[in-house]
N, C-alpha and C positions, 0 to 999 in steps of 0.2 A: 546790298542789292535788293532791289524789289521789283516788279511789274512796271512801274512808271518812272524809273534810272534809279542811280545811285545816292542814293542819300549821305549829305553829310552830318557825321554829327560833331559838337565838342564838347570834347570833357573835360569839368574843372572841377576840382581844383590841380593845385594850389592855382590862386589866379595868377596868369600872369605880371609879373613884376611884383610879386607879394617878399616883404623884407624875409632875409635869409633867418632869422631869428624865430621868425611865424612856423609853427609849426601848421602842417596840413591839414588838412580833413580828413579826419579819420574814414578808414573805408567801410566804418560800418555807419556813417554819419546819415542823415538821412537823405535822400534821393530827390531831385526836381528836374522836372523836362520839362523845356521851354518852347512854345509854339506859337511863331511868329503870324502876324497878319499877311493877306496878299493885295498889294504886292506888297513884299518887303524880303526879309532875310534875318538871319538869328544875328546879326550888327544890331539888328534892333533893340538886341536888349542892352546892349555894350556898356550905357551908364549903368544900369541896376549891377549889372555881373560882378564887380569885387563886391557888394555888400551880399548877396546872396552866395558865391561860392566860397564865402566867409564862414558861411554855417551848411551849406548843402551841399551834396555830391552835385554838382547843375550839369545837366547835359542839353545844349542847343542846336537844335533841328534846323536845319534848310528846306526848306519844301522842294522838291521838284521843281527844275528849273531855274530856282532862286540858288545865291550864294553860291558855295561849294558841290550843290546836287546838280546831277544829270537829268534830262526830259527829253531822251530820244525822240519821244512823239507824245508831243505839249498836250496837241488834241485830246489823248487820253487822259488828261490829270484833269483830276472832279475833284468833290469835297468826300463822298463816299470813297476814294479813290486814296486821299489824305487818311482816312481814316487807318486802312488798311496798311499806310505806309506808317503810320503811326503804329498800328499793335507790333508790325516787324521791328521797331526803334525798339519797344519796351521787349521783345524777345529778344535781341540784341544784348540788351542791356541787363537782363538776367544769366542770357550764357556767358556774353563774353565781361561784364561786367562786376557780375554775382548781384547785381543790385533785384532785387525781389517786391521792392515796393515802390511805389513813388508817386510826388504829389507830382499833378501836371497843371502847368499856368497857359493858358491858351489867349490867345490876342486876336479879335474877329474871327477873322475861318478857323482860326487854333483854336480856339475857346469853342466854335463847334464841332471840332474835332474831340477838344477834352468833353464835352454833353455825351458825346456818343460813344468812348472809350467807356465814360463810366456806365454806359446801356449793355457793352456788349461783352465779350468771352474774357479780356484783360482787367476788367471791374474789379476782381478781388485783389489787385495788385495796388491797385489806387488806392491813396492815402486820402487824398486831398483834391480838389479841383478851385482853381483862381481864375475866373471869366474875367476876361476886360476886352467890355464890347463886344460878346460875341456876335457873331454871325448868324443868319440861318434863323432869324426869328422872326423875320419881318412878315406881317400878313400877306399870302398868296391871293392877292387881286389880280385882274386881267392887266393893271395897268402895272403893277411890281415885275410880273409874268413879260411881259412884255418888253421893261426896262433890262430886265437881266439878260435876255436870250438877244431883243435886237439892235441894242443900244451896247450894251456892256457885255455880251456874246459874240460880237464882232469886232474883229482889228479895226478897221478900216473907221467905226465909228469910236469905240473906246480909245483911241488913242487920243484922240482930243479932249477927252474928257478925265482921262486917268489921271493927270499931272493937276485941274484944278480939283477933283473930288479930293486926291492927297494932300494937298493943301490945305483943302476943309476940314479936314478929318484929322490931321495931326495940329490944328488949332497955332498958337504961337507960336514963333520958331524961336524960343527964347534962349534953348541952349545947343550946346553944340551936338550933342545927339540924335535931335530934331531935325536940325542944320540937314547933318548928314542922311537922315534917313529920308528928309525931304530931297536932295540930291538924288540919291537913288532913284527913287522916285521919279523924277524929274528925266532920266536915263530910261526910262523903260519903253517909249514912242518911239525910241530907236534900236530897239532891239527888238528882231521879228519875232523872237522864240520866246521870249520872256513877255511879249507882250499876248503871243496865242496862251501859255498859260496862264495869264491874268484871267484871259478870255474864257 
């Protein structure tokens, strides 16, 4: 539980469907939390996941709203917001999991969520940080100012625009991963809730 719903996480290993023969990841193997882009969901990682919970304890995050997580009230979920739902993941994950370090991979808002884990009181926990694409860097002009809060801060006009920016931004759709994350994707105009938390 946190301030902005319920968070899902998953924990892997063994991955699913891995041969009876494989032995698992040891529980003292090392740790990786995965933090998906918005919009999206931890599906997103779904091709990389058997090669990484191959060698890592991988634990995958939903953001609020997304996947498996709760957003009683979308309105409140920011990226500061994320932050905070993020250090309770990695508090989680030390009590109920004994995991004590971990690298975090973050994807757009994830990856500025991972910048700022490593700024703030969970830092010494961090092993590692893997940006792709983060977020949160782009110059603060009137006209970026402007696109965020009344372009892409609003239902009403973001919806028409969420499905081709995702399209630009996940580039070919050459495998089935993409496929499906572009689908997703593509579902979001029609969901009032999922579409105020994009917002």
């Amino acid at each position: 539980p946190t301030p902005l719903g319920d968070i899902a996480v998953r924990c892997l290993p063994p991955f699913p469907g891995a041969r009876p023969e494989e032995a698992p990841v040891p529980s003292g193997a090392p740790a990786l939390l995965l933090l998906h882009a918005n919009p999206g969901d931890g599906r997103d990682f779904d091709a990389v996941l058997p090669a990484l919970a191959d060698r890592y304890r991988t634990f995958v995050v939903d953001w609020p709203g997304y996947g498996g997580s709760t957003a009683p009230e979308p309105g409140r979920v920011t990226p500061e917001g994320l932050v905070e739902v993020a250090e309770r993941v990695i508090d989680a994950l030390a009590e109920e999991q004994g995991v004590r370090e971990v690298a975090v991979l973050g994807n757009s808002v994830g990856g500025y969520v991972a910048c700022r884990l490593a700024e703030g009181p969970r830092a010494a926990s961090l092993t590692a940080l893997v940006l792709v694409g983060p977020a949160g860097f782009t110059r603060h002009t009137a006209l970026t100012r402007w696109f965020c809060r009344e372009v892409m801060g609003r239902p009403a006009r973001a919806r028409r625009l969420v499905v081709p920016l995702a399209r630009a931004y996940l580039g070919r759709l050459g495998t089935p991963s993409v496929r499906e994350t572009y689908a997703r994707a593509r579902g979001l105009p029609h969901d009032e809730r999922r579409l105020a938390v994009h917002c």
